[in-house]
DODRENFI-410335 format. One line per field, with one value per residue (C-alpha): residue number from 1; x, y, z. Coordinates in nm, 4 decimals, padded with zeros to 6 digits, always signed. Example, Ala and Ser with C-alpha at 12.3 -4.5 7.8 and 13.67 -1.06 7.14 Angstrom:
<rs>
seq: (1 2)
east: (+01.2300 +01.3670)
north: (-00.4500 -00.1060)
up: (+00.7800 +00.7140)
</rs>
This chain:
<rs>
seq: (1 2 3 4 5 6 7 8 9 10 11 12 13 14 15 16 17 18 19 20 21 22 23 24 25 26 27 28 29 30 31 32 33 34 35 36 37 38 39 40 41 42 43 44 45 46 47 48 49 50 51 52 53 54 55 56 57 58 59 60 61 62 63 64 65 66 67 68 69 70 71 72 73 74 75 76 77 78 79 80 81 82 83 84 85 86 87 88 89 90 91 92 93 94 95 96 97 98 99 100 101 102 103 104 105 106 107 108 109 110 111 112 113 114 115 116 117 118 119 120 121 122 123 124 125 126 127 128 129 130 131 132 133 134 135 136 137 138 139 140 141 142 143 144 145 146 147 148 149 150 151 152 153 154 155 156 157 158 159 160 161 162 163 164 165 166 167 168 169 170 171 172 173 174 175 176 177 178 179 180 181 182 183 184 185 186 187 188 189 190 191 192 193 194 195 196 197 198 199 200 201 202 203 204 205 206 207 208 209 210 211 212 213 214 215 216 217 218 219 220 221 222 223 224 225 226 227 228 229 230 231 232 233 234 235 236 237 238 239 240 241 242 243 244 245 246 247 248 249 250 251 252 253 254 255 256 257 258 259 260 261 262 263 264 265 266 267 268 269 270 271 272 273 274 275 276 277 278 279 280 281 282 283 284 285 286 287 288 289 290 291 292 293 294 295 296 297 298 299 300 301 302 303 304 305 306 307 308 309 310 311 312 313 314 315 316 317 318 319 320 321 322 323 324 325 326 327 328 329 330 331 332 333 334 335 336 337 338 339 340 341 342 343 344 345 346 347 348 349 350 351 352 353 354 355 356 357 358 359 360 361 362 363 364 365 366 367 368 369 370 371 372 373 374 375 376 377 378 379 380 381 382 383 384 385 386 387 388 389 390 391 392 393 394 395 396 397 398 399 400 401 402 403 404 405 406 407 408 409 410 411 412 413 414 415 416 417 418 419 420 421 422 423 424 425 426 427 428 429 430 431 432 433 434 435 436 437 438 439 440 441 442 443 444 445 446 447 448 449 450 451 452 453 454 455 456 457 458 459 460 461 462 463 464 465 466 467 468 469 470 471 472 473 474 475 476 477 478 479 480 481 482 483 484 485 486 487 488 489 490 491 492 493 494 495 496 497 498 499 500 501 502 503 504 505 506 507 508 509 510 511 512 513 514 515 516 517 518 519 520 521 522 523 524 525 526 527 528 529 530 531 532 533 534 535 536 537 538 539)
east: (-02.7394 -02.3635 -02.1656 -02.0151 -02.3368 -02.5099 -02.2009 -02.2397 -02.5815 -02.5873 -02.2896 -02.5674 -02.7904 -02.5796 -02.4291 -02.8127 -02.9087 -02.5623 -02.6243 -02.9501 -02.8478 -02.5334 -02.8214 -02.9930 -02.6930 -02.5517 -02.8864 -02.9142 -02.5546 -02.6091 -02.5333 -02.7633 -02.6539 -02.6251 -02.9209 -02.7005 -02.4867 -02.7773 -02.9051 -02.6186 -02.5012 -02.9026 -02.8667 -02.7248 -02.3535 -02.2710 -01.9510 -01.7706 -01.7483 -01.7931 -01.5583 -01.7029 -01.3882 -01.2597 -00.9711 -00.8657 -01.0421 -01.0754 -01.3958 -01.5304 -01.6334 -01.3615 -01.0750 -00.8132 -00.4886 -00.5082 -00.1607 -00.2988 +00.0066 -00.0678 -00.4035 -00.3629 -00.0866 -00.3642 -00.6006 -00.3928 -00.2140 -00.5594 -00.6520 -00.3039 -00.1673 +00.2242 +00.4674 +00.7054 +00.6923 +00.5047 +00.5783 +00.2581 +00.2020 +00.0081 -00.2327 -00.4011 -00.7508 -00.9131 -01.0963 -01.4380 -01.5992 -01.9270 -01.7205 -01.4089 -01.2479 -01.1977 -00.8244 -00.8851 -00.9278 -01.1709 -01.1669 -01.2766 -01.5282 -01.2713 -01.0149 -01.2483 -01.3642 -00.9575 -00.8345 -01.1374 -01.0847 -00.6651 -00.8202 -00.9483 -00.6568 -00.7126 -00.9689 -00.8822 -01.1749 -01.3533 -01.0849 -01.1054 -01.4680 -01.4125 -01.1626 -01.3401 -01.6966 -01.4578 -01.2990 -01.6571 -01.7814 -01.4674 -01.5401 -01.8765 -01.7986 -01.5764 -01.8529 -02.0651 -01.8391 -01.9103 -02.2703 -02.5833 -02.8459 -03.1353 -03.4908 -03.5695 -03.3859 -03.4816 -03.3448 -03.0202 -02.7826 -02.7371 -02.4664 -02.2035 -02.1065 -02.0720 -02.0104 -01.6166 -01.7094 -01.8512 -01.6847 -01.4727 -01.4175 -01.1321 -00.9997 -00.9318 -00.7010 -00.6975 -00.6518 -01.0407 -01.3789 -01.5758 -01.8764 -02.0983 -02.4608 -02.7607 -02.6708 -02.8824 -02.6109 -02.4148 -02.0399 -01.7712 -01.6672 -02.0468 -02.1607 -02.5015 -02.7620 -02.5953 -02.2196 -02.1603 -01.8479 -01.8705 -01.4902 -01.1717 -00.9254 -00.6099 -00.3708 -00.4886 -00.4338 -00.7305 -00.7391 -00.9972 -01.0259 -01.2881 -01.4180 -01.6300 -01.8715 -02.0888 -02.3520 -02.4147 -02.2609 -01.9534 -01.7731 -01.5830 -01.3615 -01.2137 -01.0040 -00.8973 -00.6051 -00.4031 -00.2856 -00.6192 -00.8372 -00.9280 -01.1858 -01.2653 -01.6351 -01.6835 -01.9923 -02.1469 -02.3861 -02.6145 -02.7577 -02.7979 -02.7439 -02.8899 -03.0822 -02.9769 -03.2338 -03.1391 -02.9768 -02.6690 -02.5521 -02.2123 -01.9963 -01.8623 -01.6362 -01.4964 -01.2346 -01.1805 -01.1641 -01.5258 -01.5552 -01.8464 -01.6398 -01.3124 -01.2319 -01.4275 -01.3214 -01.2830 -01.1814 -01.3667 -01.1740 -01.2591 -01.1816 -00.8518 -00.7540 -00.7410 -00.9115 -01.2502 -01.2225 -01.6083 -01.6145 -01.8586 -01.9100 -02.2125 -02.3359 -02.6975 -02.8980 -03.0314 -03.2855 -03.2619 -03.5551 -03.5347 -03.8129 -03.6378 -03.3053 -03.2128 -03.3896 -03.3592 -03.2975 -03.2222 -03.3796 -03.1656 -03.1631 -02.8370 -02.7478 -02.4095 -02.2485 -02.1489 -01.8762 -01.6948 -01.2657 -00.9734 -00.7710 -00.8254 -00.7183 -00.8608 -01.0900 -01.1767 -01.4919 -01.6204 -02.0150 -01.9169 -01.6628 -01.4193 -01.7460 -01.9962 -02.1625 -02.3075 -02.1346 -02.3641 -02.6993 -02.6972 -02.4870 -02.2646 -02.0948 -02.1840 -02.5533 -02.6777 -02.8417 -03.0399 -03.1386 -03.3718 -03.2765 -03.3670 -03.1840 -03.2909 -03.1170 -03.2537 -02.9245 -02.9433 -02.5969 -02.4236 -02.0985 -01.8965 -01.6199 -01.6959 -01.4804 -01.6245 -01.9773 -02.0587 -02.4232 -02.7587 -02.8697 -02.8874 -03.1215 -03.0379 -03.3229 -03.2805 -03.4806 -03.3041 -03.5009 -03.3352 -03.3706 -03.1610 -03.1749 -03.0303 -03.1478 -03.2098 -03.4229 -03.4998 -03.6159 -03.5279 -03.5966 -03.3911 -03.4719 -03.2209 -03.1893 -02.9178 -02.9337 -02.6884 -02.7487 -02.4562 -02.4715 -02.2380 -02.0912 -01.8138 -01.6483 -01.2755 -01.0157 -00.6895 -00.7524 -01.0042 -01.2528 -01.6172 -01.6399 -01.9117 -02.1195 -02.2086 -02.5077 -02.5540 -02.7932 -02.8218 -03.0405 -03.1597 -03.4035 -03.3555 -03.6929 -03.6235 -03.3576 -03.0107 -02.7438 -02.4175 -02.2147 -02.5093 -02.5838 -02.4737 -02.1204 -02.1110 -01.7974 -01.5110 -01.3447 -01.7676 -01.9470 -01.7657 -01.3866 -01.1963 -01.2870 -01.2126 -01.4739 -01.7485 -01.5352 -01.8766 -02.1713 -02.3179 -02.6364 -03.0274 -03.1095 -02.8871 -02.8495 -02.5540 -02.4892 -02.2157 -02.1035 -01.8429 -01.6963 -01.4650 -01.2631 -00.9643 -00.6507 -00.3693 -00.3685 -00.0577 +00.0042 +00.1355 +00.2323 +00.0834 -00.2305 -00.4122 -00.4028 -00.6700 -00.6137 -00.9423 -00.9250 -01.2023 -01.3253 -01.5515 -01.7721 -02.0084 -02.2021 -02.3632 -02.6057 -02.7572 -03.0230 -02.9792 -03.0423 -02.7307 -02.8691 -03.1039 -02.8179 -02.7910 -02.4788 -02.4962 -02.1094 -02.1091 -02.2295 -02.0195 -01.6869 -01.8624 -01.8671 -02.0632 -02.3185 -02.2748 -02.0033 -01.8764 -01.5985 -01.4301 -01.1452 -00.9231 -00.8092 -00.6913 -00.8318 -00.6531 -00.8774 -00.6474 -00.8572 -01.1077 -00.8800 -01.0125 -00.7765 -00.8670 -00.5823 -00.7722 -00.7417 -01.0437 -01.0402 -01.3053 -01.4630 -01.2766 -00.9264 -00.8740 -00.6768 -00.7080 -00.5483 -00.6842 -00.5686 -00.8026 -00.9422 -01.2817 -01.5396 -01.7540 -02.0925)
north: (+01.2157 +01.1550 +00.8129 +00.9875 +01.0969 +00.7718 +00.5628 +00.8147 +00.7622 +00.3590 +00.3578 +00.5758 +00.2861 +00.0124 +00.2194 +00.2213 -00.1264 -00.2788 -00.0644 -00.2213 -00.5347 -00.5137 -00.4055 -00.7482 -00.9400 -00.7398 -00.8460 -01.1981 -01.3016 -01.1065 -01.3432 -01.3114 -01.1463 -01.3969 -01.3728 -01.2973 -00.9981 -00.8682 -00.8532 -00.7143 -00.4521 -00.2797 -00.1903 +00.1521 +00.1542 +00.5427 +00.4371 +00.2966 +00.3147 -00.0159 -00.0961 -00.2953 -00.4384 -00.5435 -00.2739 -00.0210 +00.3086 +00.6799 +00.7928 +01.1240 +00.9446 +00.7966 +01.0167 +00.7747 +00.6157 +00.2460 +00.0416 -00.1742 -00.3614 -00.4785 -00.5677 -00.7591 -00.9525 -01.1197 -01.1501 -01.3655 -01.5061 -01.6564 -01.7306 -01.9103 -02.0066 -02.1001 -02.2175 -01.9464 -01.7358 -01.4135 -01.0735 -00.9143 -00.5834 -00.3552 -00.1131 +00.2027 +00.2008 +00.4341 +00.7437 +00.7310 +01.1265 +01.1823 +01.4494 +01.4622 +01.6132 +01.4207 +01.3365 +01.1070 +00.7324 +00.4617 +00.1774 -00.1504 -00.3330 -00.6738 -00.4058 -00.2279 -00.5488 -00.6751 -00.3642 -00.3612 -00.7287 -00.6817 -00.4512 -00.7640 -00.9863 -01.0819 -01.3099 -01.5628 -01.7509 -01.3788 -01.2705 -01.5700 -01.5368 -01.1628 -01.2696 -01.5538 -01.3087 -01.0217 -01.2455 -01.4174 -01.0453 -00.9508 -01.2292 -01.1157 -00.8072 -00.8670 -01.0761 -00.8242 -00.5787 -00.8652 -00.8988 -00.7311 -00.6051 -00.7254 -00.6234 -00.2499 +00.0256 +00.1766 -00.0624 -00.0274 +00.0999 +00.4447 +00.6385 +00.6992 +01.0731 +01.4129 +01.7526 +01.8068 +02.0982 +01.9173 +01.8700 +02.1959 +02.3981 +02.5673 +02.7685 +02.5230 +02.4682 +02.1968 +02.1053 +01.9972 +02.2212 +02.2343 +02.3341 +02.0050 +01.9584 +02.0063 +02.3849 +02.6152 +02.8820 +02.9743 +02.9892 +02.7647 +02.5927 +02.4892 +02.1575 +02.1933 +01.9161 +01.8477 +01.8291 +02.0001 +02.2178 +02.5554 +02.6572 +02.5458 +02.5621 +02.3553 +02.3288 +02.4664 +02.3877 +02.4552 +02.5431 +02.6263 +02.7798 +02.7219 +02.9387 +02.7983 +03.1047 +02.9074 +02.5807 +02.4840 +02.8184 +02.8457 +03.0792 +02.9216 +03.0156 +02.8021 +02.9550 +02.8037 +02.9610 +02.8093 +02.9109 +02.9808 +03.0623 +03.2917 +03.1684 +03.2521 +03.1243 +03.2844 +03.0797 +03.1267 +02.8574 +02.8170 +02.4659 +02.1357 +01.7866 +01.5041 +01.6422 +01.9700 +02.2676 +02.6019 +02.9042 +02.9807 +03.2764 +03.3673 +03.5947 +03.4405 +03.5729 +03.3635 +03.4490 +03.1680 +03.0299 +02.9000 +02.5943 +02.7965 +03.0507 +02.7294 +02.4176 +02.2726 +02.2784 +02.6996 +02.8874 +03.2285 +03.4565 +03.8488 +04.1369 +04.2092 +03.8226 +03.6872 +03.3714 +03.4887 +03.4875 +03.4751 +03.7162 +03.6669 +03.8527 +03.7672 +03.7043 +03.4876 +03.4147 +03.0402 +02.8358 +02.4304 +02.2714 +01.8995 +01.6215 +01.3387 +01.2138 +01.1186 +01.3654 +01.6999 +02.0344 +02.3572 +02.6883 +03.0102 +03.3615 +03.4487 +03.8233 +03.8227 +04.0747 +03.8909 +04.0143 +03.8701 +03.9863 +03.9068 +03.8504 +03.7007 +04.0905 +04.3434 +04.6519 +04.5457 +04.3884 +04.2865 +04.1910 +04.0509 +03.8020 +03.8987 +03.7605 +03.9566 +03.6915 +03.7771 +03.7302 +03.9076 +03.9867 +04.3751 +04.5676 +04.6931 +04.3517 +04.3625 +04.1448 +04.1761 +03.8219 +03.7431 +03.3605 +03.1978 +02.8158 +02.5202 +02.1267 +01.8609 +01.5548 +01.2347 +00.9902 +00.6381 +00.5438 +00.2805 +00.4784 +00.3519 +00.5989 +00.9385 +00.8496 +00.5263 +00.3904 +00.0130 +00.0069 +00.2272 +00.5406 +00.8734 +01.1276 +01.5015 +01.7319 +02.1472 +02.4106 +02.7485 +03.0275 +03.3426 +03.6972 +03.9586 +04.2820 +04.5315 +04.7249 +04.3263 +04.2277 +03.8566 +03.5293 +03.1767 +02.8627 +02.5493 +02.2288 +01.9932 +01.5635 +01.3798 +01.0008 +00.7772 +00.3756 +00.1897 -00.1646 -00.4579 -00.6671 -00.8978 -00.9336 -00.9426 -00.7782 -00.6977 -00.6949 -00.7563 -00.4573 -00.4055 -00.4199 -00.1499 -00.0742 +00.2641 +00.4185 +00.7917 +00.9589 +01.3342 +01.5948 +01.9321 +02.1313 +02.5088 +02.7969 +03.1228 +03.3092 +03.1290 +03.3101 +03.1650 +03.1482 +02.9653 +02.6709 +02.3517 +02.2803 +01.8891 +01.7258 +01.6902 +01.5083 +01.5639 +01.5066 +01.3002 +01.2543 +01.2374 +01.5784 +01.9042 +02.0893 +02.2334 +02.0878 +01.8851 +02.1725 +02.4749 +02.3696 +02.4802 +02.0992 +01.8309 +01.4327 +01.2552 +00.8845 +00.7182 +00.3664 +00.3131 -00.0205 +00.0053 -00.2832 -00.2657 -00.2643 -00.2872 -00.1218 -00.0056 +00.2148 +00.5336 +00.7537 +00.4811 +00.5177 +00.3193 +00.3993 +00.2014 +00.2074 +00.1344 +00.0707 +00.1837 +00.1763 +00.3907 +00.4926 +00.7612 +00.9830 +01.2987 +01.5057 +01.8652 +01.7366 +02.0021 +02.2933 +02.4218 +02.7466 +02.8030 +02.9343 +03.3535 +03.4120 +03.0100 +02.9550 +02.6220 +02.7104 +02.9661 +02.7036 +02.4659 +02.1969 +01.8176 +01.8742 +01.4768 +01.2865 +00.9481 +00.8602 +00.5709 +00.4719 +00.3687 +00.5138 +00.4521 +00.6129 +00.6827 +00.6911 +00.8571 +00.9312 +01.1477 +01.2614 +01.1319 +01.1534 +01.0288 +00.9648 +00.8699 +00.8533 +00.8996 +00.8597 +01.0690 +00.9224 +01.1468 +00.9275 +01.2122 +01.1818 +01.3454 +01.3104 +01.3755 +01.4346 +01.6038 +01.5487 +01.4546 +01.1683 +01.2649 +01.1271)
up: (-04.9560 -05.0298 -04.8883 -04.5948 -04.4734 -04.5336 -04.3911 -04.0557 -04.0400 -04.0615 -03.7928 -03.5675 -03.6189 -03.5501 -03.2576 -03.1282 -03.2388 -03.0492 -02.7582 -02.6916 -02.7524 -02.4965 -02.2859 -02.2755 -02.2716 -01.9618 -01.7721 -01.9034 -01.7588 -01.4607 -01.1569 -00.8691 -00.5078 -00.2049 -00.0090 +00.3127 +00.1442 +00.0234 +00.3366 +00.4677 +00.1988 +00.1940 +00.5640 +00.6360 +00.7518 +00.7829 +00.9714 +00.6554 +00.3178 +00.0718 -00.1991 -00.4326 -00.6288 -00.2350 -00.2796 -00.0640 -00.2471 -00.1765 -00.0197 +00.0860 +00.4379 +00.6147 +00.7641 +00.8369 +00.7416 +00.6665 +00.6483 +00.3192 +00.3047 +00.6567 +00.6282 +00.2654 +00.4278 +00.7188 +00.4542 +00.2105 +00.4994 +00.6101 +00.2750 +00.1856 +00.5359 +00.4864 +00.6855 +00.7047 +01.0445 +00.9990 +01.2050 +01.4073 +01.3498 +01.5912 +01.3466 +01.4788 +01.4855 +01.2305 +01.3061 +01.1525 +01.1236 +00.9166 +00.6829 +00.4979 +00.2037 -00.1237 -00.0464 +00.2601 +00.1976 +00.2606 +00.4914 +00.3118 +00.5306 +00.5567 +00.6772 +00.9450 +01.0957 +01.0516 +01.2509 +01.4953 +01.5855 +01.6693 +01.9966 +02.1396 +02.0902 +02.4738 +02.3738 +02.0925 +01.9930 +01.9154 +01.7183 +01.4873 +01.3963 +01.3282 +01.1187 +00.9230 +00.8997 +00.7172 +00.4816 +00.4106 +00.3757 +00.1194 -00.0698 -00.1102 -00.1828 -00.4409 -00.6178 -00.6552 -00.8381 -01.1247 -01.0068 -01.1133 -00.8601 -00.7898 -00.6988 -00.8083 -00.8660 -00.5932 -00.3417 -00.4300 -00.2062 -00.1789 -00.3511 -00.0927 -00.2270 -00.0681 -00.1553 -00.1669 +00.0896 +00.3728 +00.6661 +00.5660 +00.8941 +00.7688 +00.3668 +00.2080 -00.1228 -00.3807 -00.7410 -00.7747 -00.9018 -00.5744 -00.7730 -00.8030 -00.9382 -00.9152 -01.0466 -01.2977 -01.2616 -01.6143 -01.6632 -01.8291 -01.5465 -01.4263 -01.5715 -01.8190 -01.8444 -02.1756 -02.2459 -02.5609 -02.6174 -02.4291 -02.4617 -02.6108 -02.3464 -02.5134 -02.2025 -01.8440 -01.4990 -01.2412 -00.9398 -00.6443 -00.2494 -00.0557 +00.2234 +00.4967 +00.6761 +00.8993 +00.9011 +00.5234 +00.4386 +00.1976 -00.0639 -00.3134 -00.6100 -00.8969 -01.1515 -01.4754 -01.7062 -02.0036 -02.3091 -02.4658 -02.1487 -01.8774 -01.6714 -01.3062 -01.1198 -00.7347 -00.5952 -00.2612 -00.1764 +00.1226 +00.1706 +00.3287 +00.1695 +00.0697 -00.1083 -00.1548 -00.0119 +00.0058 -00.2295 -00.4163 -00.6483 -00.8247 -01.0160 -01.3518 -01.6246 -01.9557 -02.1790 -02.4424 -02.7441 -02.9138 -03.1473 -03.2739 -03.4450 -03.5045 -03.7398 -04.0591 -04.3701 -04.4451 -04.1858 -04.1621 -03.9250 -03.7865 -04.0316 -03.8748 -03.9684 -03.5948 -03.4036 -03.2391 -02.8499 -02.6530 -02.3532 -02.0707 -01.7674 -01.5558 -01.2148 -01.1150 -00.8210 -00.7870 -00.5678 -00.5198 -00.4751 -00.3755 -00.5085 -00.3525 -00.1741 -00.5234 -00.7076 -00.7147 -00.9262 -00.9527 -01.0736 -01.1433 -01.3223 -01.4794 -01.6169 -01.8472 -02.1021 -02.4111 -02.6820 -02.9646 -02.9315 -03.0735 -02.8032 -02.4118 -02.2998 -02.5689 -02.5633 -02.9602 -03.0226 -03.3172 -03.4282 -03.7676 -03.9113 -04.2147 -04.4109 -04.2498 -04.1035 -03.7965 -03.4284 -03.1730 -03.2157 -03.1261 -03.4285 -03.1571 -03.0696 -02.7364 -02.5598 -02.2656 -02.2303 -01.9217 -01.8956 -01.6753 -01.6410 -01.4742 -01.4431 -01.2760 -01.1814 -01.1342 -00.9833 -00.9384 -00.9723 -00.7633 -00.6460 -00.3899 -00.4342 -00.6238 -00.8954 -00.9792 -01.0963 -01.1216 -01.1791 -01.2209 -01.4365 -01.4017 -01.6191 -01.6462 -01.7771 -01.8603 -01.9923 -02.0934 -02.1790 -02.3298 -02.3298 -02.5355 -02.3569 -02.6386 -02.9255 -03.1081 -02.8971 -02.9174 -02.7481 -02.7718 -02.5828 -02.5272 -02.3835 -02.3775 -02.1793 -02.1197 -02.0151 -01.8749 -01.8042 -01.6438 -01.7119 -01.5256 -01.8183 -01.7519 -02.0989 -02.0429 -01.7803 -01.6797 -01.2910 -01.0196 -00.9812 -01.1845 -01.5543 -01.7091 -02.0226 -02.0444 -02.2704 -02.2757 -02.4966 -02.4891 -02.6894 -02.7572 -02.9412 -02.9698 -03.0645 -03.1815 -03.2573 -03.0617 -03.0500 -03.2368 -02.9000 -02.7173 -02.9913 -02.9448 -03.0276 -03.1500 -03.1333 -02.9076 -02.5631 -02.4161 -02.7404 -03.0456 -02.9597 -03.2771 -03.3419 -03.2320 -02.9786 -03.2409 -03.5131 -03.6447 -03.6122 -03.4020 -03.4159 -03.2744 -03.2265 -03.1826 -03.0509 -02.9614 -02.8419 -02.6792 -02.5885 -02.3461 -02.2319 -01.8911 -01.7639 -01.4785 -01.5973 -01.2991 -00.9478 -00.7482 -00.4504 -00.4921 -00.1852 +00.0111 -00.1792 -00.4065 -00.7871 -01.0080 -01.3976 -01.6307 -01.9758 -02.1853 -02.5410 -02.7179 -03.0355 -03.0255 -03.3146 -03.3659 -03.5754 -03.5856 -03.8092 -04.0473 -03.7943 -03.8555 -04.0443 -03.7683 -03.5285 -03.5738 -03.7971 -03.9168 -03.8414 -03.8815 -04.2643 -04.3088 -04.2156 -04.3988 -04.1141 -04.1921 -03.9772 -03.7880 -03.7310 -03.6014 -03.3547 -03.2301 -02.9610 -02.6745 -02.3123 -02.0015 -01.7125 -01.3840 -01.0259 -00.7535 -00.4541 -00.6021 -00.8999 -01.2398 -01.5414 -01.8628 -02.1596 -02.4956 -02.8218 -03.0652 -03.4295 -03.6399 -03.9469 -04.2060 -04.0598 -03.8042 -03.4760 -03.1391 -02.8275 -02.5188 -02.1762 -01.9163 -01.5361 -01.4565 -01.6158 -01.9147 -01.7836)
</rs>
């Protein structure tokens, strides 16, 4: 075993071995809940939405338009009376509907109460005591942003999230992917139990429509292009919420770069001396069957074509590399894969805005079992878990607002014969950041770990909206446990990749409604830097 693997390995160990330990510190300081807010914050409130760091936030359930600067200005007026004169200001009483789109914004409970009150300004001594119980209850609130829960998991609030297409009565445009889990269905812009590379996309914009044909019924398209991708998913889905029963199906097509067939230390191109591009065109048919409110899953059959090009619009395929190594598994360069999948999702996060997590777990479990329908014919069998504990730990901020651990462990163990462009690709802004997508293996088997600290930085309104900045640091590792040369083709051999890796670093995360952008910077183990800029959380 040479130093660098030895040095990656002990960093795994210590990653683990300070991981657990941040665990028992995080529930050791934890302060207790006041018996009253406790009390309080269990009991259903579908009317408003809770904010935990006592900030105005985004939510998916309140359609209204808040005047913030108003409503701080009572609230530290009352806190920190002065003697200068202050001007009253009549505020419009929010509309409260049971659905609304991601861009709407939330009502903090202080400011509902606040506004309520100023309708009954006829009668004084009411007004007062609405106005000293929502500052008591902000207070509150505010504490337990720092506090952990108590009692067990499940009696924890609920999480207060919806599907960005509820409450969509009419077509709908916007810059976020409407398609949200549980989903079995394939395609690159469908999360996977697991969050290994499946394209390299470099710069893109996204985009998505959404289509509403009746109760529970919508069609939906999201559409992602850039300088190295082509990627298109058209969904229809037909189910109720919470939890999700019903069907969906879709029509899916990729045209991208893979880190499969990218980085390490040789590069191994096709004969005609350009970059691999994966092709997929498919369509699938899925069924969701709930276990619980918080628990449920989805189980799908996916048909797609498969073909290695050299370009994102080509009629040239190619089933070898300028080596010979294998690309597809048919001699022709072209599969016909068909995939039966299932995920489940067990969710016990503490979410007061979709954007932001303060507390709980969630587990994600898959199986993948596939089918090559050409003259190759072969099988092969995934089963992959991915596992996510958010932990309260008040270390050091910036700002007010909820300071996390987070732990994620993810895994996967491939039988028979996987194709190159459906191993795992380790490395990358979802696996190791620091490297490259795929730049550490494509692997049969993998495991991956992650620690993630995220504090609050500054807030300021933007547009009359809030903006929340989080700091975060990270370290993560992975390994393919030698399984590298179990993947058809072995491309990570043939590049000559290390087969684990170990990343470190810094970012700054930006909450906007329910817009999440991440800036990092991750620095490998071999001294390498990456940059990363993209929308949407990791875990």
């Amino acid at each position: 075993m040479n130093q660098r693997v030895f040095a990656s390995r002990l960093a795994f160990l210590l990653l683990l071995t300070c991981g657990a330990m941040g665990m028992s510190t995080a529930r050791a300081i934890a302060t207790p809940m006041e018996e009253a807010a406790k009390q309080f914050l269990q009991t259903p409130q579908p009317s408003m939405a809770i904010d935990p760091a006592a900030a105005i936030a985004p939510t998916a359930h309140v359609n209204s338009e808040p005047q913030r600067s108003v409503v701080t200005s009572k609230l530290e007026a009352s806190i920190h009376p002065t003697d200068s004169p202050t001007t009253a200001t009549t505020e419009p009483e929010p509309s409260v509907v049971a659905q609304a789109s991601p861009e709407t914004e939330a009502t903090t409970l202080a400011e509902f109460l606040t506004t309520s009150a100023s309708t009954s300004a006829n009668d004084l001594g009411r007004q007062e005591q609405l106005d000293e119980v929502g500052l008591a209850i902000a207070a509150t609130v505010r504490e337990l942003a720092q506090a952990q829960p108590t009692g067990p998991a499940n009696a924890r609030p609920p999480a207060l999230i919806q599907d960005p297409r509820e409450g969509t009565d009419s077509i709908t445009f916007s810059l976020f992917n409407w398609l949200t889990e549980p989903t079995s269905l394939q395609g690159a812009l469908r999360r996977r139990a697991v969050t290994t590379s499946i394209k390299s996309g470099g710069l893109a914009i996204l985009g998505s429509v959404i289509v509403p044909l009746g109760e529970n019924s919508h069609l939906g398209l999201v559409v992602e292009g850039g300088e190295s991708i082509f990627a298109f998913d058209l969904g229809f889905i037909s189910a109720s919420e919470n939890p999700r029963s019903g069907f969906g199906a879709n029509i899916f097509n990729q045209r991208s770069f893979l880190g499969a067939y990218r980085f390490g230390d040789d590069d191994v191109d096709l004969p005609n001396g350009e970059t691999p591009w994966i092709h997929r065109l498919g369509a699938g048919v899925e069924y969701y069957l709930p276990f619980a409110d918080n628990f449920e899953s989805a189980i799908g059959l996916t048909y797609q074509r498969v073909s290695v090009r050299d370009d994102m619009f080509t009629s040239d395929v190619f089933a070898e590399d300028e080596e010979g190594n294998a690309l597809t598994v048919d001699s022709d360069g072209i599969d016909d894969l068909l995939t039966l999948n299932f995920l489940a999702v067990l969710d016990n996060r503490v979410r007061p805005t979709p954007a932001l997590t303060v507390d709980g777990n969630v587990l994600r479990f898959g199986v993948n079992q596939g089918f090559n329908l050409g003259d190759e014919s072969n099988a092969y069998t995934q089963i992959v878990g991915n596992y996510t504990e958010y932990l309260p730990l008040p270390l050091f901020r910036f700002d007010e607002g909820p300071r996390v651990l987070i732990l994620n462990v993810q895994g996967g163990i491939g039988l028979g014969d996987v194709p190159s462009y459906e191993g795992f690709n380790l490395g990358g802004r979802s696996s190791v950041r620091g490297y490259s997508g795929g730049e550490i293996s494509t692997a049969s088997s993998f495991l991956q770990a992650t620690a993630e600290y995220r504090f609050p930085v500054a807030q300021f309104q933007f547009r009359n909206r809030p903006v929340f900045l989080r700091g975060a640091l990270f370290t993560e590792f992975a390994t393919d446990f030698g399984t590298a040369d179990e993947v058809i083709g072995e491309p990570a051999e043939a590049r000559d990749k290390p087969g684990d890796g170990f990343g470190f670093g810094v970012g700054l995360h930006t909450i906007l409604g329910s817009l999440y952008n991440r800036i990092e910077l991750g620095i490998s183990d071999d001294g390498d830097v990456d940059f990363i800029f993209t929308f949407g959380d990791r875990f």
